[in-house]
N, C-alpha and C positions, 0 to 999 in steps of 0.2 A: 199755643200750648207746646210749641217745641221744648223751651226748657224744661217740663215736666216731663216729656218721653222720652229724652236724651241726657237727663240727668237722673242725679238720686238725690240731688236737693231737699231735702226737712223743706215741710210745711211753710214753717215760719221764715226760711231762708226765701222761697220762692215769692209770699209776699210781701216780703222786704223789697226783695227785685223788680216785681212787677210795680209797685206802688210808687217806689222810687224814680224808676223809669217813667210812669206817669207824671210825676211831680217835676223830671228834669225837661221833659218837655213843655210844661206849665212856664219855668222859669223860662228856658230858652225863647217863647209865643211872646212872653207878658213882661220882658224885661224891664223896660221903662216901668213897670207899675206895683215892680216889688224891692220892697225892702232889702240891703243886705242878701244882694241876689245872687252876687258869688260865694258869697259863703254857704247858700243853697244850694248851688250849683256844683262846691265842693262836697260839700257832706252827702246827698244824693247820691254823687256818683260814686262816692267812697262806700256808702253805704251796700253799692250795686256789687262792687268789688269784693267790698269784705264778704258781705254774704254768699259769694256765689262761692269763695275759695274755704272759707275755714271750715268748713262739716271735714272736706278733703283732707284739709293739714291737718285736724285733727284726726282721722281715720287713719292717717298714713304715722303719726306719732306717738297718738294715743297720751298723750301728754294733757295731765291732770289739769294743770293751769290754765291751757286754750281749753280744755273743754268747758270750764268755769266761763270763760268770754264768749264761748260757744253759746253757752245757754243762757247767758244775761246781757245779748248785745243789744236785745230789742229795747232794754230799759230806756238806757240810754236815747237812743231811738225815738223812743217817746216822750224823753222829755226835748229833744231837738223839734218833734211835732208841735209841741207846745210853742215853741218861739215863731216855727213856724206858721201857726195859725194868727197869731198878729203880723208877718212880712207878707203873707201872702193871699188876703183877706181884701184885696182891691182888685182882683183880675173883672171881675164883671159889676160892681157898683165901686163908686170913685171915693163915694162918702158912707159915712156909720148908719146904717138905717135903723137903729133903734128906736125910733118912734112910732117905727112900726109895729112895733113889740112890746113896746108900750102901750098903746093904745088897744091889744088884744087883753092885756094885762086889765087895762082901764074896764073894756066891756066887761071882764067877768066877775072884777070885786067893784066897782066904782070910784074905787082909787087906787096908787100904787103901792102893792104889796111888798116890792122892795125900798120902799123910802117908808113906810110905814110900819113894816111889822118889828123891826128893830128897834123903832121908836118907842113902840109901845111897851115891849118888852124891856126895857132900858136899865139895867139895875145885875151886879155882881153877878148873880146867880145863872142867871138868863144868859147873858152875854157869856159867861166863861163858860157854860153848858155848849152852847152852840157852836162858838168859835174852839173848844175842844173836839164836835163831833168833826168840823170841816178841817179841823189837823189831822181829825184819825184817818184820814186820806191817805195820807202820806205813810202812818202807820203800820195801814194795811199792807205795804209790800211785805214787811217781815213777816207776813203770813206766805211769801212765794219760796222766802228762805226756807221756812217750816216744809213747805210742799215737797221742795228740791231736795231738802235730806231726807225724808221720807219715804217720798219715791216720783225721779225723774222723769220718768215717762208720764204723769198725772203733770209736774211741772212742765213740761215741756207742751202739752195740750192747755192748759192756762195761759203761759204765756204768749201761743197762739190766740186764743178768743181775747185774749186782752190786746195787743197789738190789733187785729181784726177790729176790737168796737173802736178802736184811736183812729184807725185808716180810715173809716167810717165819719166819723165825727170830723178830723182834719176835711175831709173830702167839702162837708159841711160848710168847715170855715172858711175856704179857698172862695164857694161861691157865696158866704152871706156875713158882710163885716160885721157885727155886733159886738157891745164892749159888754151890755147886762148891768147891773146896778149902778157899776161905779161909773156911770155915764153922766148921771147927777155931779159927781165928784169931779171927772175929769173936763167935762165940759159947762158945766155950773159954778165950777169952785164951789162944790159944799163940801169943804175941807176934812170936816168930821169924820166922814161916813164910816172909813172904812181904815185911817191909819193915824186916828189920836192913839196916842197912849192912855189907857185907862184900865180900870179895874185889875184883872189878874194875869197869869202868866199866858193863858192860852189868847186873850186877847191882844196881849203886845206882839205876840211872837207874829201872827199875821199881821198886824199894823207894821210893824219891822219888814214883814216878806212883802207889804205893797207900797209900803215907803220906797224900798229896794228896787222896785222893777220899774217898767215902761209898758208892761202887757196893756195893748189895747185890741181887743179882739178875740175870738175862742168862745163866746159868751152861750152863743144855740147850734146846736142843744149843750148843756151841760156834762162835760165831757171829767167831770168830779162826779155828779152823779152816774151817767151810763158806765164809766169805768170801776166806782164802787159798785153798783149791781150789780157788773160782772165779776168783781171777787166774791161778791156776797154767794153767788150762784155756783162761783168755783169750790167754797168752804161748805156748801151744803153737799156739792159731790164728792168731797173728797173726804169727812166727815161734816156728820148732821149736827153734833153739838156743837162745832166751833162755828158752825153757818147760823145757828139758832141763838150763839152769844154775840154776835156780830150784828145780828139784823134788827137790835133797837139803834147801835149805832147809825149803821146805814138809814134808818127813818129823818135821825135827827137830822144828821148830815144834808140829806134833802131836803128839809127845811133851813137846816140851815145858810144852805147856800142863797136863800134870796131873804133872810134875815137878819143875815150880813154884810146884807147889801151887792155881794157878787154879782146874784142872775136875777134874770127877771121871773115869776111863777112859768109862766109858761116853757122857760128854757130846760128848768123841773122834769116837767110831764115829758119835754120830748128826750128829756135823760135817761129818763125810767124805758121809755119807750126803745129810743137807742141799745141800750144795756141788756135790756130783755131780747131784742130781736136779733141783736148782730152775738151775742155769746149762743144762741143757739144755732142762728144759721153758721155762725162760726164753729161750733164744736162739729157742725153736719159737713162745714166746707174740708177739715181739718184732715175727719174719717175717709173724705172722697182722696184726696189728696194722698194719705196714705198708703191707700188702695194703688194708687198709679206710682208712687213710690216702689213697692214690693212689687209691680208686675214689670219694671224694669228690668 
């Protein structure tokens, strides 16, 4: 807790550093066993850097422009966590245990809900429905734009429990490899699943984003669902109508993601689960934090 009693580091600065600092020594332990481990190695420590200087350079300049990178470095951030959780998903199992999580899947419907429920639903409507709800993912940040003109100090406690349920969820991925639906896909060759071209726009555009990538990994818990729960949870405190216009999305969305073949049901449950627990213990970590900020 030194850096806390010795600085004035923001919330979200200090766990970028600590988190960071955790993950550079993962790399450094588990070298052999991670992907693209100096580029981990670089961005971590870059990460440790920036964060701990820029609240300062901005305090000392006041310069509009850094304080914009001030408050939206964690973005970033979290999409490098994302590339992350597939380089760095081998420290403690060698291979994808999906079958394990298949098989919880199996016990609860008797068959697989992610190779099945998109089947069944299979037609324009359905497909373009669901595959729009798991865009408005991506959507949802223009609601942090909203927050930030609004008022900063609200954006800046969101961007904390969001960042917070990712560190959470990454922590996740470090120790449990899972790919989630498209496991079928990548290790079956069931080609279909998840990047023909078909139907409408919202379809293609993900068949496009997973034609495009190599992600394997990230899958439990659902880090599409616990991070939308936690916007959903942020728009209901910071206005109740835009939280109550949002939360059929948010339903679809969660089904949609193992209708699309993404995750398996259960990755769902522990998304909901994740998104509810870490934005509250996160908004309760946020207030402590603050607390030892101000008595600096």
């Amino acid at each position: 807790m030194k850096i806390i009693h010795n600085s004035k580091l923001r919330p979200i600065d200090l766990i970028s550093i600590y988190f960071s600092l955790f993950s550079l020594i993962l790399v450094i332990f588990f070298w052999d066993r991670i992907e693209k481990a100096f580029l981990h190695l670089f961005v971590f420590s870059a990460v440790v850097v920036f964060a701990y200087y820029i609240d300062p350079i901005y305090q000392k300049t006041q310069n509009k422009f850094i304080r914009v990178i001030r408050d939206w470095y964690s973005l970033p951030f979290i999409l490098h966590l994302f590339e992350v959780s597939s380089d760095m998903n081998k420290i403690i199992f060698s291979d994808f245990v999906d079958p394990f999580f298949q098989n919880i899947d199996q016990i609860i419907f008797g068959y697989q809900p992610a190779l099945i429920w998109g089947k069944v639903l299979d037609n324009y409507f359905w497909q373009e429905l669901f595959h729009f709800a798991y865009f408005a993912y991506y959507l949802f940040i223009l609601l942090y734009v909203y927050f930030y003109i609004k008022d900063k100090q609200s954006h800046a406690r969101y961007m904390f429990t969001l960042l917070f349920i990712f560190i959470f969820c990454t922590i996740t991925y470090y120790l449990l490899p899972v790919i989630g639906g498209r496991w079928w896909e990548i290790m079956e060759n069931y080609r279909t699943l998840t990047i023909e071209y078909r139907y409408g726009i919202f379809t293609r555009i993900m068949a496009f984003i997973y034609r495009n990538t190599e992600h394997q990994g990230g899958a439990f818990p659902s880090s599409h669902v616990a991070i939308t729960i936690g916007i959903n949870l942020s728009a209901f405190n910071f206005n109740k109508l835009i939280g109550w216009l949002i939360l059929p999305i948010t339903i679809l969305l969660t089904i949609s993601t193992v209708h699309c073949h993404y995750h398996y049901f259960i990755d769902t449950i522990f998304g909901i689960i994740y998104g509810v627990v870490f934005y509250f213990w996160g908004n309760n970590f946020y207030n402590k934090l603050k607390v030892n900020q101000h008595n600096v």
